[in-house]
C-alpha positions as a Markdown table, in Angstrom:
| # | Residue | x | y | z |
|---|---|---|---|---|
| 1 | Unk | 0.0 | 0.0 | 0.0 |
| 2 | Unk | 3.1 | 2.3 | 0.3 |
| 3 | Unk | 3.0 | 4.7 | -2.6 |
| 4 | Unk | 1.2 | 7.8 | -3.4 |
| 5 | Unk | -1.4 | 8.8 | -1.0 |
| 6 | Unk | -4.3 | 11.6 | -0.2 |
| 7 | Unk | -3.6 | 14.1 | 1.2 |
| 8 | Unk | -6.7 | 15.6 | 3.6 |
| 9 | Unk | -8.1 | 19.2 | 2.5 |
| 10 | Unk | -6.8 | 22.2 | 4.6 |
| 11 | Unk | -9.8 | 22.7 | 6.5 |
| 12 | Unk | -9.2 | 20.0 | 8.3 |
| 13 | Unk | -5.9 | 21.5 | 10.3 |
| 14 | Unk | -7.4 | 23.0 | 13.2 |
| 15 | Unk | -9.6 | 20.0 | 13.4 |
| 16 | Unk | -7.1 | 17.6 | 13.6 |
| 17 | Unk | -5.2 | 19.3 | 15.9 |
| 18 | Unk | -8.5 | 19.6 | 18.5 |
| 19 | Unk | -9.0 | 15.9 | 18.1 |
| 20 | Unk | -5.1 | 15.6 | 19.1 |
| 21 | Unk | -5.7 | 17.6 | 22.2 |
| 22 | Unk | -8.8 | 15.9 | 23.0 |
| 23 | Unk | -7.0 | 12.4 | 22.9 |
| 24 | Unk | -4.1 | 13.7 | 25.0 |
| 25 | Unk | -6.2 | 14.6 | 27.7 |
| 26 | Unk | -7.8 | 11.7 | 27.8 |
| 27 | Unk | -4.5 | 9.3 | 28.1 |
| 28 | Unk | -3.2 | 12.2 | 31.0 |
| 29 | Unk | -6.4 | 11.2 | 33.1 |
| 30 | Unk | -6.2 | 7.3 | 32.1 |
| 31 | Unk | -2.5 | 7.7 | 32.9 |
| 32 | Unk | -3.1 | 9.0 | 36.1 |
| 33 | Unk | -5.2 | 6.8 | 37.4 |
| 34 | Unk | -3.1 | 4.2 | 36.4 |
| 35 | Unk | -0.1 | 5.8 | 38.3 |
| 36 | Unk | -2.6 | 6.1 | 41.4 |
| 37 | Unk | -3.5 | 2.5 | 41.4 |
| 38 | Unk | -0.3 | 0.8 | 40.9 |
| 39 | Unk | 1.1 | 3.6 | 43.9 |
| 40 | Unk | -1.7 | 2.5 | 45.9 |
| 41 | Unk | -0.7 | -1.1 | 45.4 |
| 42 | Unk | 3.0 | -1.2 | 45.5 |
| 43 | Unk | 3.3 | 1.2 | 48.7 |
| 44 | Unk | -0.1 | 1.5 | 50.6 |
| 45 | Unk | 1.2 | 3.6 | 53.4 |
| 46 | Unk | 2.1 | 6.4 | 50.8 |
| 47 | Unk | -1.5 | 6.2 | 49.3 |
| 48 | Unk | -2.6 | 6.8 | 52.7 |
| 49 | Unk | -3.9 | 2.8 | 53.4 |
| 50 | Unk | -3.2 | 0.7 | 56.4 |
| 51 | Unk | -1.9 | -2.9 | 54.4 |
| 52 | Unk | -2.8 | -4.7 | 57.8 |
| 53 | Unk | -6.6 | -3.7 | 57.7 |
| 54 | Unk | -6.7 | -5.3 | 54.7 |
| 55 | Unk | -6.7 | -9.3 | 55.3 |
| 56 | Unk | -6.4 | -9.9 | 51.3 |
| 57 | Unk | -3.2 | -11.4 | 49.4 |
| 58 | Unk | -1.2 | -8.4 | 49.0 |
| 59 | Unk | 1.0 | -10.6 | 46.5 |
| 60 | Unk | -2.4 | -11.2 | 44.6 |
| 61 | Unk | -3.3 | -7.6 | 44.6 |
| 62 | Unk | 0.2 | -6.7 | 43.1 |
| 63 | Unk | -0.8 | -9.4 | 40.1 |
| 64 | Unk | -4.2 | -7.7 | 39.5 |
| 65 | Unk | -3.0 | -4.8 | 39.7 |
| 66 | Unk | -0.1 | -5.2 | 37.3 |
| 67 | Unk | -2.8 | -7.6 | 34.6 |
| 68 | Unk | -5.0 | -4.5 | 34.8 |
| 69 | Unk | -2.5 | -1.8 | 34.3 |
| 70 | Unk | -1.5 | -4.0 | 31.1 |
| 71 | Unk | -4.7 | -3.9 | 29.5 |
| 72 | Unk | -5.3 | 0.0 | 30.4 |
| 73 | Unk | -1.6 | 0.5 | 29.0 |
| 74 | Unk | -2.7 | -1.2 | 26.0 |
| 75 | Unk | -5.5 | 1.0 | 25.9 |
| 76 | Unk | -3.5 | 4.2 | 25.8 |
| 77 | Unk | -1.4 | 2.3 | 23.2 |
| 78 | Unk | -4.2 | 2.7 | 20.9 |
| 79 | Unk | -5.6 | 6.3 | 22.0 |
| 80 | Unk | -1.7 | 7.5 | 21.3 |
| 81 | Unk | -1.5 | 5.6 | 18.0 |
| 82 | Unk | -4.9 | 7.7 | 17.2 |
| 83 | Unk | -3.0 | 11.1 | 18.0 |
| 84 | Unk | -0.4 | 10.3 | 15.8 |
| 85 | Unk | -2.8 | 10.1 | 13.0 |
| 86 | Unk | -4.4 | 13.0 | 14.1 |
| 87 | Unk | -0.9 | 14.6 | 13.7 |
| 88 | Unk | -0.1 | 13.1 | 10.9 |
| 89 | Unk | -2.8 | 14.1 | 8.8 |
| 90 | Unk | -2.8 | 17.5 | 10.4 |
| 91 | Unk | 0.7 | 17.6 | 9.2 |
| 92 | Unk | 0.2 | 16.7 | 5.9 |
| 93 | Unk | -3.0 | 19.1 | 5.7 |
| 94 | Unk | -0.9 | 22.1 | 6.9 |
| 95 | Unk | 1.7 | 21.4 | 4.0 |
| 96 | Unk | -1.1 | 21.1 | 1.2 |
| 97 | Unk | -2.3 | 24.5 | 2.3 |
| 98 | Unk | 0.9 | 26.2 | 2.3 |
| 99 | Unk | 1.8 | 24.7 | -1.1 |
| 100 | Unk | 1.6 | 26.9 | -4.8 |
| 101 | Unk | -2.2 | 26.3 | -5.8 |
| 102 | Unk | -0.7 | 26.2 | -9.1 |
| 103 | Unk | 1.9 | 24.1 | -9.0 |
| 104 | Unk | 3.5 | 21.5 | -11.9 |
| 105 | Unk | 3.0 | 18.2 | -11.8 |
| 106 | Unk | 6.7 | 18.1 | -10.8 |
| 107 | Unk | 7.0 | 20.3 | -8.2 |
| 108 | Unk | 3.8 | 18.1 | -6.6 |
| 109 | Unk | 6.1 | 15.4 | -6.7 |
| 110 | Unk | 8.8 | 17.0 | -4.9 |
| 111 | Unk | 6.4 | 18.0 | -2.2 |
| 112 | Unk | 5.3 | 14.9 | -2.1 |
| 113 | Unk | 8.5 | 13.4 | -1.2 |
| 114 | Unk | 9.8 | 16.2 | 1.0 |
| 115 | Unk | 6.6 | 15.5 | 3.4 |
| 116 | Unk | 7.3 | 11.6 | 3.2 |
| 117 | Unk | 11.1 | 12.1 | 4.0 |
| 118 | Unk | 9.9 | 14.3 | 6.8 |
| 119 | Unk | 7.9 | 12.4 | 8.9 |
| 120 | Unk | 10.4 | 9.2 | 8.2 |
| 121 | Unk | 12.7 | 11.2 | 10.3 |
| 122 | Unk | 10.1 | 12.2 | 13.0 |
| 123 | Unk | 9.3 | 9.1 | 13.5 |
| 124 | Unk | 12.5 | 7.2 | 12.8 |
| 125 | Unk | 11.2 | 4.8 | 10.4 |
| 126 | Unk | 11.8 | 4.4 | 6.4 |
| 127 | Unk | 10.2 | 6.2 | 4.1 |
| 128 | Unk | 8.1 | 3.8 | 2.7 |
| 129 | Unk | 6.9 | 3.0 | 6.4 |
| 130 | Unk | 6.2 | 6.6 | 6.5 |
| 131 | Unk | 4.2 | 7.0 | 3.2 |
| 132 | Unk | 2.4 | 4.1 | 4.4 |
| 133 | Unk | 1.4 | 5.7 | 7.6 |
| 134 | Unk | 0.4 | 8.6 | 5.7 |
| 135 | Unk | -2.0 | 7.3 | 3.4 |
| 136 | Unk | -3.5 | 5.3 | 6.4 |
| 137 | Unk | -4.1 | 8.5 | 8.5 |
| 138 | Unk | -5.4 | 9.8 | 5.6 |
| 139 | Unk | -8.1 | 7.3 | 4.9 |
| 140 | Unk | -8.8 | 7.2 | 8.7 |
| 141 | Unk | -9.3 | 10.7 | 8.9 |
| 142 | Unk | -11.7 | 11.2 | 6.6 |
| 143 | Unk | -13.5 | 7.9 | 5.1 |
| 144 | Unk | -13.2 | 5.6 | 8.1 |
| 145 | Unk | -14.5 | 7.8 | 11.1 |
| 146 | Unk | -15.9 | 5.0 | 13.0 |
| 147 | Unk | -12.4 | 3.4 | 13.2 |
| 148 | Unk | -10.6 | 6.3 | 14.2 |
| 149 | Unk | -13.2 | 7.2 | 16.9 |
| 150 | Unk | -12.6 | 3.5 | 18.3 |
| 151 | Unk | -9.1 | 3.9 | 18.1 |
| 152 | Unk | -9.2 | 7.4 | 20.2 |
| 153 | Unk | -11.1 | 5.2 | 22.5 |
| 154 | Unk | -9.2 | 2.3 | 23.1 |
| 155 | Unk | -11.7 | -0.2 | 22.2 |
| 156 | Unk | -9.3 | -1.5 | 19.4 |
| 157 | Unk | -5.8 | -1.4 | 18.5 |
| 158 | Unk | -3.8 | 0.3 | 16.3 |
| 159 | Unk | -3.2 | -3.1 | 14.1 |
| 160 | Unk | -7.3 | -3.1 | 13.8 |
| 161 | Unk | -7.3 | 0.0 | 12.3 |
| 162 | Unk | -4.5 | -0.9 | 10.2 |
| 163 | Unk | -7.1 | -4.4 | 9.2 |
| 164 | Unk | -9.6 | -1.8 | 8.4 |
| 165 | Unk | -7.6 | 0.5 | 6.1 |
| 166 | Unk | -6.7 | -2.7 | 4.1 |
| 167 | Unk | -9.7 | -4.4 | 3.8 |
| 168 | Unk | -11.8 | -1.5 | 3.0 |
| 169 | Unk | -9.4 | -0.9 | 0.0 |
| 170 | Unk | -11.1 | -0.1 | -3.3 |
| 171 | Unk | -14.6 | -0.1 | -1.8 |
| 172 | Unk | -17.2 | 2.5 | -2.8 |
| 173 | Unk | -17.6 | 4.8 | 0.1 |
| 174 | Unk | -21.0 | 3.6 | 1.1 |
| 175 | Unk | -20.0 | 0.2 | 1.4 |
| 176 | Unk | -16.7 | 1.5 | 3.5 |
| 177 | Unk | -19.7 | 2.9 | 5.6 |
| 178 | Unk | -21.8 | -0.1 | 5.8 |
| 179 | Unk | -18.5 | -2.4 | 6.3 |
| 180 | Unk | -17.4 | -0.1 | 9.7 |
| 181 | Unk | -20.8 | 0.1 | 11.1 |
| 182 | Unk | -21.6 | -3.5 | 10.3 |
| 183 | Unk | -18.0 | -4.1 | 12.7 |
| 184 | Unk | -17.7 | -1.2 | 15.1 |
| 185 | Unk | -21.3 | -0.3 | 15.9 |
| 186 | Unk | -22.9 | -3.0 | 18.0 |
| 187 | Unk | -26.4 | -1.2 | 18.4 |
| 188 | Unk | -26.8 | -0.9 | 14.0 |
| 189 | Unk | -29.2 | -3.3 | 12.5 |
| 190 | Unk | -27.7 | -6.6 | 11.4 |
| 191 | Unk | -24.2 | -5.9 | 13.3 |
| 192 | Unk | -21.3 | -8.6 | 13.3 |
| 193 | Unk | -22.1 | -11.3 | 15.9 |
| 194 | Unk | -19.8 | -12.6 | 18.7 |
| 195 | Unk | -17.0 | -10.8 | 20.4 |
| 196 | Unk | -16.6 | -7.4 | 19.5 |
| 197 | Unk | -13.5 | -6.2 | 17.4 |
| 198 | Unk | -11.3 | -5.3 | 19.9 |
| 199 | Unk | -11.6 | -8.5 | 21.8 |
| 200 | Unk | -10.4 | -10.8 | 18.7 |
| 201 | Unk | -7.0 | -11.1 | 18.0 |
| 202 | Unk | -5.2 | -9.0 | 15.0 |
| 203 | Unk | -5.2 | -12.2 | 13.3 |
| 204 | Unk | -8.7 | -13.8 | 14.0 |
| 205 | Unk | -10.2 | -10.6 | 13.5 |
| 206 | Unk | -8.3 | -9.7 | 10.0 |
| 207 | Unk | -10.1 | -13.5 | 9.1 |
| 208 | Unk | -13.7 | -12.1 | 9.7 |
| 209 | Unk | -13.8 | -9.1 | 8.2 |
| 210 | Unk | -11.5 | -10.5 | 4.8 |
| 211 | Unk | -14.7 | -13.6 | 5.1 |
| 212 | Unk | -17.2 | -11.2 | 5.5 |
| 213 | Unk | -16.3 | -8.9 | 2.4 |
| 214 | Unk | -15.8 | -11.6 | 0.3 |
| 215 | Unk | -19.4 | -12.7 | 1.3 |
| 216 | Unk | -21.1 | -9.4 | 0.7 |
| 217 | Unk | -18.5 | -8.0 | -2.6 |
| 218 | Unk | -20.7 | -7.3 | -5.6 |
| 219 | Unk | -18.1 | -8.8 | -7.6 |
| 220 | Unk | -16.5 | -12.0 | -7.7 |
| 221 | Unk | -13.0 | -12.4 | -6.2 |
| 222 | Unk | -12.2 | -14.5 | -9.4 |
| 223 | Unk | -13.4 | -11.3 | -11.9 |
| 224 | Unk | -11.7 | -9.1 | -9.7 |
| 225 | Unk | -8.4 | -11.0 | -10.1 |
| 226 | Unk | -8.4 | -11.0 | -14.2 |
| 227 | Unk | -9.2 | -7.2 | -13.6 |
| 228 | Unk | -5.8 | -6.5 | -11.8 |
| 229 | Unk | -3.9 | -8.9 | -13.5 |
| 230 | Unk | -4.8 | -6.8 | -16.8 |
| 231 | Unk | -4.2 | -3.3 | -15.3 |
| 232 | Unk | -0.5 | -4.0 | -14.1 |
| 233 | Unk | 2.5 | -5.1 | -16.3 |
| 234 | Unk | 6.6 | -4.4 | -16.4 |
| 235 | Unk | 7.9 | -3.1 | -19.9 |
| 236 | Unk | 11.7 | -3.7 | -20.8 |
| 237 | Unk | 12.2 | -0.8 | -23.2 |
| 238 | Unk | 16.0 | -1.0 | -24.8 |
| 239 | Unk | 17.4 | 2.8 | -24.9 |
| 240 | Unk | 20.2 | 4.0 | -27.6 |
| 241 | Unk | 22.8 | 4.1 | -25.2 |
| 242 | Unk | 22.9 | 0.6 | -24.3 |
| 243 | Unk | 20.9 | 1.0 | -21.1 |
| 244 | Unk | 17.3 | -0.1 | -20.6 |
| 245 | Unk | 14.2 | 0.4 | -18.6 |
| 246 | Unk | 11.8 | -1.1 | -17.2 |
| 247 | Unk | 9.2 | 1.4 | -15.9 |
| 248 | Unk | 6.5 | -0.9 | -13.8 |
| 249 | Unk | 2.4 | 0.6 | -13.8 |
| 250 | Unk | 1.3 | 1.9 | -10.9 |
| 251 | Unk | -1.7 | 3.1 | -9.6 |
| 252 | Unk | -2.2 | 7.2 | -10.0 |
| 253 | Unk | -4.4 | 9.1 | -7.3 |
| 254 | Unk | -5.2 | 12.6 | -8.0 |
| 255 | Unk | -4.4 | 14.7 | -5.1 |
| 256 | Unk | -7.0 | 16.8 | -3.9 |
| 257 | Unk | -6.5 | 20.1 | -5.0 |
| 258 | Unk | -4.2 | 19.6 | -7.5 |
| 259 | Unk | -5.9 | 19.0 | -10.7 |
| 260 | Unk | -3.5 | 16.5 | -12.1 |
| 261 | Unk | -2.8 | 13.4 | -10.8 |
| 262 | Unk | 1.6 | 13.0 | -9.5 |
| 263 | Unk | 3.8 | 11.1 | -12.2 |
| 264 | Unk | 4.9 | 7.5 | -12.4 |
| 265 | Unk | 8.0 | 6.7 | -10.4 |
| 266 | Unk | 11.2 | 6.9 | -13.1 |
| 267 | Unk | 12.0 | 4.1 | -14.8 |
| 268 | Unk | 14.7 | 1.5 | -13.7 |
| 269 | Unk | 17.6 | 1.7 | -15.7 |
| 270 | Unk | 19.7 | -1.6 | -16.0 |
| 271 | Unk | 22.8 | -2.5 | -18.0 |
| 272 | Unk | 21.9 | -4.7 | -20.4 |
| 273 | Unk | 24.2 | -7.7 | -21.5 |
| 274 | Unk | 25.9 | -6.7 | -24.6 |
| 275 | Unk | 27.6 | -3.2 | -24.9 |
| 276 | Unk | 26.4 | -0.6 | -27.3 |
């Protein structure tokens, strides 16, 4: 999925940064109660409790205390994982609006890459990691709402949100709709059955939805295979100089904005066997 991604409209800055503040305050509280607990736990007198009123295992309180503060830690996992989105597509807002309305279809490229490089290094990952994460806050910020909103509220991890980026992929926007509420809202008509996302594994829950889809696709998975196998090929093009290349297709999303959709990556250019 790492590639060329879209980029939210400008507008949405100031919201994206309110949602950011709004999730930070929320791990700060969850934080601190967690502090509070595990200090209450750990050294009773300090938290202002007499240990020998209390005629429990202390030793089991420590190992509840300790399984709970996992599960609220991985909580906050997620809530911080949707900040970072929040940021990230607040980021990548704020460039698009300080960017030349009327700018060439190279110079979009450039920016492009210059906003990719930069939040690699922000987040000391590569830069197709980064592009990646990009195009993920992007589609999470503005066609999955239902997904981010769980995210901010702990009730699934980041790696279901990831799940629901990929298998919404290439689905009309009302069935992205009906495929999050059908998952992530247990009170809809005809909602998913059994435990509820965030209780399923990464790997169990990847396995329903992927079912599901494939249940409820208006086409085939067999049509829809012939259809991508006909849309992507590699050329070998032989150049005057005795060099070659082999320029792969690759999708082309117009950015928002822009009125042209960015180029094609350049071509690979590879020696070929006999000189010129």
């Amino acid at each position: 999925m790492a590639g060329v991604f879209v980029i939210p409209r400008c507008h949405a800055v100031g919201v994206e940064s309110t949602a950011a503040v709004e999730a930070l305050e929320a791990i700060s509280a969850s934080a601190a109660a967690l502090a509070a607990e595990l200090r209450r736990t750990a050294e009773p007198r300090l938290a202002g409790v007499d240990p020998l009123a209390d005629q429990s295992n202390p030793l089991q309180q420590i190992a509840d205390a300790c399984l709970n503060g996992l599960a609220e830690a991985a909580g906050m996992e997620a809530r911080l994982a949707a900040v970072k989105v929040h940021l990230g597509a607040g980021f990548a807002a704020a460039e698009v609006a300080m960017a030349t309305p009327d700018a060439s279809v190279q110079e979009q490229s450039v920016r492009q890459m210059s906003l990719t490089a930069e939040v690699a290094g922000a987040l000391t990952v590569s830069e197709g990691a980064a592009a990646r994460f990009l195009e993920e806050s992007s589609r999470l910020s503005t066609d999955l709402p239902l997904t981010l909103a769980a995210l901010g509220s702990g009730t699934i991890s980041w790696q279901h949100g990831r799940i629901m980026c990929d298998e919404t992929d290439g689905l009309e926007p009302g069935a992205a709709a009906a495929f999050e509420v059908h998952f992530l809202d247990p009170d809809a008509p005809g909602a998913a059955r059994g435990c509820a996302a965030g209780e399923l594994t990464p790997a169990r829950f990847r396995a329903k939805v992927r079912y599901w889809r494939e249940r409820h696709h208006p086409v085939s998975i067999e049509t829809r295979h012939r259809n991508s196998a006909k849309d992507r090929w590699l050329e070998y093009v032989p150049d005057r100089d005795g060099m070659a290349g082999s320029p792969p297709t690759c999708r082309r999303i117009r950015l928002p904005g822009s009125g042209t959709a960015p180029p094609p990556p350049a071509p690979c250019r590879a020696r070929q066997n006999r000189g010129p």
